[in-house]
N, C-alpha and C positions, 0 to 999 in steps of 0.2 A: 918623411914621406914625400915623393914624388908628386907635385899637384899635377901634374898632366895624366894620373893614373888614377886617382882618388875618384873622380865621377865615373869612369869606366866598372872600376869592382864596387861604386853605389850603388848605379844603377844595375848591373847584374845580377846584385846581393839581393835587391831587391823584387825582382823575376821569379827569385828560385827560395828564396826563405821568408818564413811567417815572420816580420817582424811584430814586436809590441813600439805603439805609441803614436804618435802626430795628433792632430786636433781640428777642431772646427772653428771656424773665428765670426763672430758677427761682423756683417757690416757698418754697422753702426751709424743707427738715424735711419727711419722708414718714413722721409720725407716730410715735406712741408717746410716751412721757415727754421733754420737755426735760429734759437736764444741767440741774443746781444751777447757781445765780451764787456765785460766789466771795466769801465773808464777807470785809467790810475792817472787821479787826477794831484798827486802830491809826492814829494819822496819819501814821506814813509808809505805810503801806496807801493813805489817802485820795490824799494827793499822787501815788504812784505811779498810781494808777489815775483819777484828775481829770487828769492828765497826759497818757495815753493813749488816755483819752476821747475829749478836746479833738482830740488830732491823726489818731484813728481818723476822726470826722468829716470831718477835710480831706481825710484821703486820700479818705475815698468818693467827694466832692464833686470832688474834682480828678482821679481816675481816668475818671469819669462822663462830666466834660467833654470828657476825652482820647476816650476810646472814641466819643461822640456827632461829635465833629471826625470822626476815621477814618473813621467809617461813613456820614456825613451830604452832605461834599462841599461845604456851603455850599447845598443841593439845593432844600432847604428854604424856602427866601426864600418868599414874606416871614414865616415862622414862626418867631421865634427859638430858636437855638441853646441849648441849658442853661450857663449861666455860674455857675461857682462863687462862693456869696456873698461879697460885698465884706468880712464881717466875717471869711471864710478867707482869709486871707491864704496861699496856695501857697507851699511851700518844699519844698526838695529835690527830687527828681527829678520830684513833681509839677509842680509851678509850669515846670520844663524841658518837657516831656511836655505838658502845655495848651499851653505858646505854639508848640512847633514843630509840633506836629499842627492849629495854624489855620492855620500859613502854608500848610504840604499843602493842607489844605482851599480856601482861597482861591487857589493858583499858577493862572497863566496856564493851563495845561496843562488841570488840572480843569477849568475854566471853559471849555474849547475841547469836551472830552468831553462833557461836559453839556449845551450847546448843543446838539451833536450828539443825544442821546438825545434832548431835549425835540423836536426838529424830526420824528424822526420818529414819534412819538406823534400819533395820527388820520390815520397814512396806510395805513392798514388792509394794510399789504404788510410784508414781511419786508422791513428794511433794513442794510446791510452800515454798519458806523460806523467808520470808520477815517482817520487823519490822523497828521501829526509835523512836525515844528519843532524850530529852535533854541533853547536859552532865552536867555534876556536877555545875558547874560556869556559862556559857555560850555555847552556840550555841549547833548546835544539829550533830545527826548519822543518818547512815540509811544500811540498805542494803535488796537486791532482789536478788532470785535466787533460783534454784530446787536442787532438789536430787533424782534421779532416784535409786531406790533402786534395782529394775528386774536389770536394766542394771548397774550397777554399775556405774554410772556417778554423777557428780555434777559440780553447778556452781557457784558462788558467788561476787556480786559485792557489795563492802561498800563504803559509800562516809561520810564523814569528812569535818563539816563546821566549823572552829573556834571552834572547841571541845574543851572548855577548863575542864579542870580536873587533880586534882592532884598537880599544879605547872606546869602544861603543855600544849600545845594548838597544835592538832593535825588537820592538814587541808590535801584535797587530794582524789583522787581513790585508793581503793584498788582492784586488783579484782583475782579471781582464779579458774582453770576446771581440773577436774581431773578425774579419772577411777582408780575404787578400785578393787580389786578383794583380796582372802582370805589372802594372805601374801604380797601386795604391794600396793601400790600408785603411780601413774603417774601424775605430776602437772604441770600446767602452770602458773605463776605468774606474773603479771606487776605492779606498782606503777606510777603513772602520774600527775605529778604536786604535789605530797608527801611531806610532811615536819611537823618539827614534834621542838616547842620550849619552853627550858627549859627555866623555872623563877627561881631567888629567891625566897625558902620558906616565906612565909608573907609579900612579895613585892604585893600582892594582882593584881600579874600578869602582872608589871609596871616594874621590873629589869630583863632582860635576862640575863641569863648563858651563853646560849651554844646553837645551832641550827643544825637540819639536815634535805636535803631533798635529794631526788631521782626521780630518772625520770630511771625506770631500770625495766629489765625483765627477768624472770626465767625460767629454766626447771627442773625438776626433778623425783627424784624414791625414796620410801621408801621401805624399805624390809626389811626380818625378814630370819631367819633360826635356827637350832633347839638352839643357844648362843650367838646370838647378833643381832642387831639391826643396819640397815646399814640406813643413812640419806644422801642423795647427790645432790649436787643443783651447778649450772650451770648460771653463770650472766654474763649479756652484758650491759651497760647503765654508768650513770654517779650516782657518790655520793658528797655530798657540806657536809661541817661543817663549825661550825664558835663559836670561844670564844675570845672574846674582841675583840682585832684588827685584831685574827689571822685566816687568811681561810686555809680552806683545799679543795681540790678537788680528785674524782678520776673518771677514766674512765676504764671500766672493758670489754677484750676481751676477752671470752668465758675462764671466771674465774672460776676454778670449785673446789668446797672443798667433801668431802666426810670422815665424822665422824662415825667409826667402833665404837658403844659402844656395852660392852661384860660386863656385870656384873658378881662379886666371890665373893667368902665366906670372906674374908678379904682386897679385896681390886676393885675397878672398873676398867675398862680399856678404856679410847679413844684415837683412833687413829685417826688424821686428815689430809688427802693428798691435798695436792694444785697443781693446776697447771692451765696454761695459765697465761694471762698477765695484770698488771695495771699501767697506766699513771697517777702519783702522784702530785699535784701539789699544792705548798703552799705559801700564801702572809704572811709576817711580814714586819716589820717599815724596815727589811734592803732590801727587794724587794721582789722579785717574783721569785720562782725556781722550778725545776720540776723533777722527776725522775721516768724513765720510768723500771721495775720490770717483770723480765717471772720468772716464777716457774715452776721446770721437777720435779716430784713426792717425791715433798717436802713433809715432813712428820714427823709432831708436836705426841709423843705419850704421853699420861699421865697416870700413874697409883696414884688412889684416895685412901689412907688407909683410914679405920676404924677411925681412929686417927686424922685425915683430912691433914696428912704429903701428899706430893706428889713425884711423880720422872717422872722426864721428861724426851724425848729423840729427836733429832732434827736431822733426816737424809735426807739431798737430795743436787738440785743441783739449783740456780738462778743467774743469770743474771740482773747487773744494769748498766745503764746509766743514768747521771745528763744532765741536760742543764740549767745554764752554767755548761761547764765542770768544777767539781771538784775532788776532792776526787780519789781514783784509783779506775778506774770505772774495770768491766772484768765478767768473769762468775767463779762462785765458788760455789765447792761442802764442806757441812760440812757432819761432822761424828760424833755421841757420841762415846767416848771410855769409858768415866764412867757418869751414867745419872746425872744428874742435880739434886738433893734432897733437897727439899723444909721442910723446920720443921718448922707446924704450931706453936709451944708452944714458939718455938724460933724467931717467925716469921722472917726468915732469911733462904739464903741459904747456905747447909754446905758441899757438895761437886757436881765435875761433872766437867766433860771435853770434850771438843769441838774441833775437829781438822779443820781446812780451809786449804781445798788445800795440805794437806799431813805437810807442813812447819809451821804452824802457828797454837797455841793454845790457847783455853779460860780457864781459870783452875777456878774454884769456888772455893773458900776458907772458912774454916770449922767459921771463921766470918763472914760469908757474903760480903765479899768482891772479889774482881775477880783478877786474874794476865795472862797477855798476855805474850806469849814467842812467840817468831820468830826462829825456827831451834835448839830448846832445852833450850836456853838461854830467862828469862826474860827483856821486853823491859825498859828502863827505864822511870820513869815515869807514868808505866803501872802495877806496882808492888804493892799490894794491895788496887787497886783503887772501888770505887764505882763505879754500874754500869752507873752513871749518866755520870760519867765524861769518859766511855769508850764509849760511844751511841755520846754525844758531840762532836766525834772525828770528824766524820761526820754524822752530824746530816742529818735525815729524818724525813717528815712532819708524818709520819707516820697515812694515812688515807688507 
């Protein structure tokens, strides 16, 4: 795709079709004093809290993408979608939660609704939008709903019975209302009783992967101005996953992401802010734990080369607690001092540093491997470690 043309047929696409999706984001903090950040006053302090950092990050990053799938529809074309950086590597319930909310996003199904909405955009009449079908394997789709095109309004409800397709089997309501006018979108989204499960390829739909449902609800805005493209979306409800033995849960208080994409001549730009709050919760063979997550105007940036290299930047401030207590729980703010850079050729990260709490750093190293120091000094044991075994330190379900 031509980037000099991409914000031209956005913004236009945008003028003339009802899209579905974008979001509203809190501000986060209605004044008065910020709480203190939490002193790491030792290096098992650093490590617990460089630990947490690191996977605080993924999660935003990989909730973000979820939530922009849900809401987005694939609608967007040719605008791309926010992709968690390549140097996140997704795990646990995230990494579950991003891939089956694209297949949602791309099913047969979606794609039949949305044609429909697009068609009637510029027929200045109220139009009735409704269809169903079988899916690929088994069971069937459906959805109803208008499109006021005088008023800028629309509505759409899809329902999902055993839709099998693909290696997947999608059940559940979809539904969504919104008011369009020439530069924005205002949505309403919910999901109820949603769920959506991966198979083994050629298990003829007989071995699961991985599963996800939701019982959640949205609000949002999409808007445009004369360089970028603003998406922002706002969730309250619960998300489930599940691969082998392991669950994941979360519970989302007016969680809200907001991804600035800005397209250039040599490279993209997304910026993703979080904030509010998610209660995390995850069963394996050694029990049940939970940890509850607020985010203050955290803030994931990615610049995309030509090249497909990336550079990351991770600034703001969250807050974790566990139960049971583990780990050094507190609130912490991170900082880039040098971005994070991702070399696709090398698939590896080769530089970037991360400050927590003023005392404590993440240093990338031009191997891909990471070094933690606590107050200038490398930790030991922490000296050019894989990011596995730094996440490990204290591990999160990460959903």
């Amino acid at each position: 795709m031509k980037k000099g043309t991409v914000f031209t047929k956005v913004t236009s696409v945008l003028a003339v079709v009802l899209f579905f999706g974008g979001t509203i984001v809190s501000c986060g903090g209605g004044g008065g004093d910020a709480p203190p950040l939490t002193e790491i006053k030792s290096i098992s302090d650093a490590e617990n809290a460089s630990s947490e950092a690191n996977q605080a990050a993924k999660l935003a990053a990989g909730t973000g993408e979820t939530f922009i799938n849900l809401g987005m529809f694939e609608l967007f074309y040719p605008a791309p979608q926010f992709k968690a950086p390549r140097s996140m590597d997704l795990t646990g319930g995230t990494a579950i939660t991003a891939k089956l909310s694209e297949k949602f996003a791309k099913s047969p199904a979606v794609a039949s609704a949305t044609a429909k909405v697009k068609k009637a955009a510029g027929s200045r009449t109220i139009v009735t939008i409704s269809d169903s079908g079988t899916c690929d394997k088994d069971g069937s789709w459906s959805y109803l709903g208008t499109a006021d095109d005088v008023a800028g309004t629309f509505d759409l409800t899809m329902t999902f019975t055993a839709c099998r397709e693909f290696d997947s089997k999608i059940d559940g309501t979809y539904t969504i209302s919104g008011t369009v006018t020439a530069t924005s979108v205002t949505t309403a989204i919910a999901l109820n009783g949603f769920s959506i499960i991966d198979y083994v390829p050629g298990s003829d739909y007989g071995s699961i992967v991985s599963t996800m449902s939701a019982d959640i609800s949205f609000t949002g805005l999409m808007s445009a101005n004369a360089t970028s493209l603003i998406f922002r979306m706002t969730g309250n409800g619960t998300m489930d996953a599940t691969e082998g033995t392991i669950t994941y849960n979360a519970t989302f208080a007016n969680y809200s992401i907001a991804d600035t994409y800005t397209p250039g001549a040599s490279f993209d730009t997304h910026s993703i802010n979080t904030n509010g709050s998610v209660g995390e919760g995850w069963t394996t063979t050694a029990g049940t734990f939970s940890a509850s997550i607020s985010y203050e105007n955290f803030v994931v940036g990615i610049k995309k080369y030509l090249n497909l290299d990336e550079e990351i930047t991770i600034d703001g401030v969250f807050t974790i607690d566990f139960a049971p207590d583990q780990c050094f729980e507190g609130r912490y703010s991170i900082q880039t001092t040098t971005p994070i850079y991702w070399d696709a050729l090398d698939v590896r990260t080769e530089a970037g540093r991360l400050v927590i709490n003023g005392n404590t750093a993440i240093i990338f190293n031009a191997d891909g491997t990471i070094t933690v120091e606590y107050e200038g000094t490398p930790i030991p044991g922490m000296v050019d470690v894989y990011e596995l075994t730094l996440n490990g330190v204290c591990l999160i379900g990460s959903l």
